[in-house]
N, C-alpha and C positions, 0 to 999 in steps of 0.2 A: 310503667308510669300511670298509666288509664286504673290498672288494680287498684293502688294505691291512695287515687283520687276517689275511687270510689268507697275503697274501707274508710277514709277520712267523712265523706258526707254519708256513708249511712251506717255510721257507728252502733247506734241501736238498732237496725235489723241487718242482724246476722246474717239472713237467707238470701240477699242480694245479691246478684249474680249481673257478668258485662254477656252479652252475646258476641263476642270478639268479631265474628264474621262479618258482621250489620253493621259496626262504627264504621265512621268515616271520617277523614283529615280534613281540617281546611273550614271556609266558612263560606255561606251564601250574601252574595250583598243582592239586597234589591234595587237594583237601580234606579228603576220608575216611582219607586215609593222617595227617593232620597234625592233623585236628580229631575223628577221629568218637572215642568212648567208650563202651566195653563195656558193656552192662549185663545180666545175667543173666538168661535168661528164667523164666518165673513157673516154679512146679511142675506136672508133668501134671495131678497131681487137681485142680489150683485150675482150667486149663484143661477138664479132660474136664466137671466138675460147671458149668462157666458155659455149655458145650460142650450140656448134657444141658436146661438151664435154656430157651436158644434153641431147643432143636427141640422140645422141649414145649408152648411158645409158639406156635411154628409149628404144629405138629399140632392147638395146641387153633383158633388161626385158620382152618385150613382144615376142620375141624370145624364150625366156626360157616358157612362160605359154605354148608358141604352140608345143611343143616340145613333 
């Protein structure tokens, strides 16, 4: 069927040939191009303060092993 498709689109050169090996079935969908949706990232200070919250935590943990 693939031969066939291909004598039809390349009627005027002759010397056209399929690499049979190399085809492949089936289609790629890009997902992220079709489906993904922007959404805005938070504000730095919302980040820096949630940012300042976990190494406080952290410090106050490793505070308590040294202890």
């Amino acid at each position: 069927m693939r031969t066939e498709a291909l004598e039809l689109d390349t009627a005027p050169a002759p010397a056209a040939w399929i690499h049979h090996d190399k085809t492949k079935v089936g289609h790629e969908i890009p997902f992220n191009r079709h489906f993904y949706v922007f959404t805005t990232p938070r504000p730095l200070e919302e980040i820096d303060a949630e940012l300042k919250q976990v190494t406080d935590r952290i410090l106050e943990m490793i505070g308590g092993l040294s202890a």
